[in-house]
N, C-alpha and C positions, 0 to 999 in steps of 0.2 A: 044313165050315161054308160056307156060301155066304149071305150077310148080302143082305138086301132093301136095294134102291140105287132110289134114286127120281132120277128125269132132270129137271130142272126145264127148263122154256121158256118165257120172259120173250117174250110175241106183241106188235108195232104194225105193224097195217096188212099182213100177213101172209098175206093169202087167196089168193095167188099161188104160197107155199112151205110153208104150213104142214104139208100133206097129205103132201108126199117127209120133212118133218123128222119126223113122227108115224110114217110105216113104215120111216125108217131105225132108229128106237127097237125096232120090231116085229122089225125083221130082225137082229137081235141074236143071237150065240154064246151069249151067257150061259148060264150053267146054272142061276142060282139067277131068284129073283122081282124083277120091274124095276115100280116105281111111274113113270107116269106125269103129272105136276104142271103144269098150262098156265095161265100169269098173262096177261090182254090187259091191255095197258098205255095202256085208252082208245082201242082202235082203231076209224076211222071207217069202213073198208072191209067188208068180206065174210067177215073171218075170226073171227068167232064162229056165223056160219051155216056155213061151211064145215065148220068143226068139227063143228056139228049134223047137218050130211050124211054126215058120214062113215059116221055111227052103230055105232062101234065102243064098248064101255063101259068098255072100261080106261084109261081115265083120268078126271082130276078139271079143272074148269073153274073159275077163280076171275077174274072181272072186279075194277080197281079203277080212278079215275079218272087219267089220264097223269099218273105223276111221276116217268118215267126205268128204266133198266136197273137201275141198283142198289134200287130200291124195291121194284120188279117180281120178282127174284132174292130179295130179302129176303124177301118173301110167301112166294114157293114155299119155303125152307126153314124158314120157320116152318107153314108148311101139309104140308108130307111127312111121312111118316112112317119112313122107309130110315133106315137107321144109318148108310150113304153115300148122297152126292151127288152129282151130276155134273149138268153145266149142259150149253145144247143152244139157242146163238140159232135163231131160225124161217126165218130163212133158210140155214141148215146141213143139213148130214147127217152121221150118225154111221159110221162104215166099222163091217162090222159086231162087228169085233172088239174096239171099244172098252170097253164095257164090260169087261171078261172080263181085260182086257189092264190097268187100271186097279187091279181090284179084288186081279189077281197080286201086282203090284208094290206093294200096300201091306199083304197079309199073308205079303210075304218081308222086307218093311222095318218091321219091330213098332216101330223109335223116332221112323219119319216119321207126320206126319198128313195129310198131303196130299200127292195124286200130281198131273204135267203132263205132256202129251205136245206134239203137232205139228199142225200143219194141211196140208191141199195146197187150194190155190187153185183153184177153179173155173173162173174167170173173174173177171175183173176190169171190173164193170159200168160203163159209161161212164167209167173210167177216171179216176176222180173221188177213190177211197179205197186208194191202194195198199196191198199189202200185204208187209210187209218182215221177212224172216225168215232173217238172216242162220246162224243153228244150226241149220235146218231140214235134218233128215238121217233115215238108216233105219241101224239098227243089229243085227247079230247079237244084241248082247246083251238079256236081256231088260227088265231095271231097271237104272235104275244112282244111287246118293243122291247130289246135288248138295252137296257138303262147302260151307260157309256159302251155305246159297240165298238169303240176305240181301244180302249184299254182289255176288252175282253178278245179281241183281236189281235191284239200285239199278246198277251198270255196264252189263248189255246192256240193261235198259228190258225190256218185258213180252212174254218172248220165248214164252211159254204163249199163245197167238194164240185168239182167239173161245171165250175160257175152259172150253180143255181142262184141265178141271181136276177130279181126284175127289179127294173129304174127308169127314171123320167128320163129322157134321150138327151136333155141339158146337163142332167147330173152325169151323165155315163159320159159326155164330151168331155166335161170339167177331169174327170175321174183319168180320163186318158191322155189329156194333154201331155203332151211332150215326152211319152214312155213305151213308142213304138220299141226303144232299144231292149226294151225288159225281156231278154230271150225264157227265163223262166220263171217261175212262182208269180208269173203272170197275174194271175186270177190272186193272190192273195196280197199284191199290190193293187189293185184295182178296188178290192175291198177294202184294204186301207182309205186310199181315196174317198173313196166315196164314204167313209166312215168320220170321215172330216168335214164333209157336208150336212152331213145330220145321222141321228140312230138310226139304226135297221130296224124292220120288222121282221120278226121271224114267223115262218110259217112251219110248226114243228110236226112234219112226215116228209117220208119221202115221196119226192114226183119225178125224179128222172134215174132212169136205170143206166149205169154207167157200165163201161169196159173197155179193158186199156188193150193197144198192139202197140208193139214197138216202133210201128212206123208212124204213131200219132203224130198230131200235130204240136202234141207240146213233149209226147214222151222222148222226141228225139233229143233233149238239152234237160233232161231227167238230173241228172248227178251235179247240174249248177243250182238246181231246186237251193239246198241250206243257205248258200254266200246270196244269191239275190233276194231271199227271202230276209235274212238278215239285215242288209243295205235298205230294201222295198222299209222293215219295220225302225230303221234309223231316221230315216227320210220321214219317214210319216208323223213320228214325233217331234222331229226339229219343227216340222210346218204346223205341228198343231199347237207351239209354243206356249206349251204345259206344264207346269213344274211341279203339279202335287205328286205325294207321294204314290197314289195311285198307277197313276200313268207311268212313273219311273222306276216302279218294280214290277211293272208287267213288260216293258220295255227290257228291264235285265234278267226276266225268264228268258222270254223271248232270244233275244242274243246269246244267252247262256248253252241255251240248247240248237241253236242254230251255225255258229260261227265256227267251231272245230274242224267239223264234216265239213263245211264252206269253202273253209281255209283249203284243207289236205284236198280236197277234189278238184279245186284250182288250181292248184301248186303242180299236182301228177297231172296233171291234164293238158298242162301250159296257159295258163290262163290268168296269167303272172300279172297284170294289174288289176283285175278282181280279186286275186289274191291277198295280195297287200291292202286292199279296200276292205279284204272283209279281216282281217289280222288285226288293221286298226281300230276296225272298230269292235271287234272285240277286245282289245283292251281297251278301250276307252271305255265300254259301259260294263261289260261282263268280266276283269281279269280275274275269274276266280281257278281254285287250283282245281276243281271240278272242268272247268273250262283245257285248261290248256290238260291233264291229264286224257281230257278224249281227241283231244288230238293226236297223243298218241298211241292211244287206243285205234283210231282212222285209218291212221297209215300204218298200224301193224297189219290189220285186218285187210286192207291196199296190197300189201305187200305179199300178205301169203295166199292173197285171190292172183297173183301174178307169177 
């Protein structure tokens, strides 16, 4: 069996990459059928003509007016048709064994729903959006299930980088419900979600080549990253109504190292009830003096970048 996998791409402002993301899809191992899915998320630029010029027909074009990465993802899998998913920002490329290598590692893991893999970095465009990938490795093996991908989620933070991520299209609906608002750390609430469904498998190499512009579709709301990423990992363990100790000290890494920056970028920014959302919740699971000491570490650093 070889299951039809639809590739979603959430496009803004894309007419620069979107043609290498479109024939990294092409150049694909796969053996079975890959749907194509491309959502523009109110792009002003050239990338729905570009599209038009390509004049290839295997794919589907769906415009909606700008309302972010998670809206955008939510469309295409409400518009695909695959039994699996797998996502593809327009400034990426897929290596071409990605799919194939996905779709292994989750009909040898029949209790996982969702697979992740790696990324390799292109380049780092004006040096603006690092990107930080502390487990980033290649392995002999071919799968391997992440034993509570929960808990290892809320401690290393969203280590599935520019949502290398395949899942069955019920899991990835479930996952999305009702969080088209998540304007950032997107992709590492979504893995949340879906991390509450069941383990991951991991596919350890990389298969999608990554690189950021400032006009991305998710880099544009970059500096809300910490406070949504914070909230996204409060949210996820209220719902996964866990109380060993496990879960609630990876939960208070998590927060520990997320909520400062959160706070202080909301605050300068105006962004005054996420603020206070991500304030409280860092006291309530992280007040430690490490915590509130880098906040103002933040805004000195705020301060003399201004």
């Amino acid at each position: 069996m070889h299951p039809l996998v639809s590739v979603i791409v959430p496009m803004f402002n894309a007419a620069s990459t979107i043609a290498r993301a479109i024939e990294s899809i092409h150049a694909q191992a796969y053996v079975g059928q890959i749907e194509i899915v491309l959502i523009d998320d109110g792009s002003t630029d050239r990338t729905l003509e570009v599209i038009h010029e390509l004049g290839v027909g295997d794919y589907r074009v769906y415009a909606q007016a700008n309302s972010g990465a998670s809206a955008a993802r939510r469309k295409g899998v409400d518009m695909c048709q695959g039994d699996i998913v797998t996502f593809l920002d327009a400034d990426d490329m897929l290596k071409p064994n990605h799919i194939q290598l996905h779709v292994d590692a989750l009909s040898s893991s029949p209790g996982c729903k969702f697979s992740f893999g790696f990324c390799e970095d292109i380049e780092l465009v004006h040096g603006k959006y690092p990107i930080v990938g502390g487990l980033i490795k290649d392995s002999d093996k071919a799968s391997q299930i992440i034993i509570d991908t929960l808990a290892t989620l809320l401690y290393d933070g969203c280590f599935p980088l520019s949502m290398n991520i395949a899942c069955y299209k019920d899991v990835a609906l479930r996952a999305m419900s009702g969080r088209e608002h998540v304007l950032a750390a997107n992709d590492y609430d979504f893995c949340l979600r879906l991390a509450l469904q069941s383990d991951g498998v991991l596919v350890p190499c990389k298969t999608i080549e990554i690189e950021r512009f400032e006009t991305g579709i998710t880099a544009r709301n970059g500096g809300l990253q910490p406070a949504f990423a914070c909230l996204a990992a409060k949210e996820a363990f209220l719902l996964s109504q866990r109380s060993d100790e496990t879960v609630k000290a990876a939960l208070s890494h998590r927060i520990e190292t997320s909520w400062p920056a959160g706070f202080v970028h909301c605050l300068w920014n105006g962004y005054y009830k996420m603020a206070v959302l991500t304030l409280f919740t860092g006291i309530r699971f992280a007040p430690t003096k490490l915590a509130f000491r880098n906040v103002y570490w933040t805004l000195h650093y705020i301060l003399r970048g201004n």
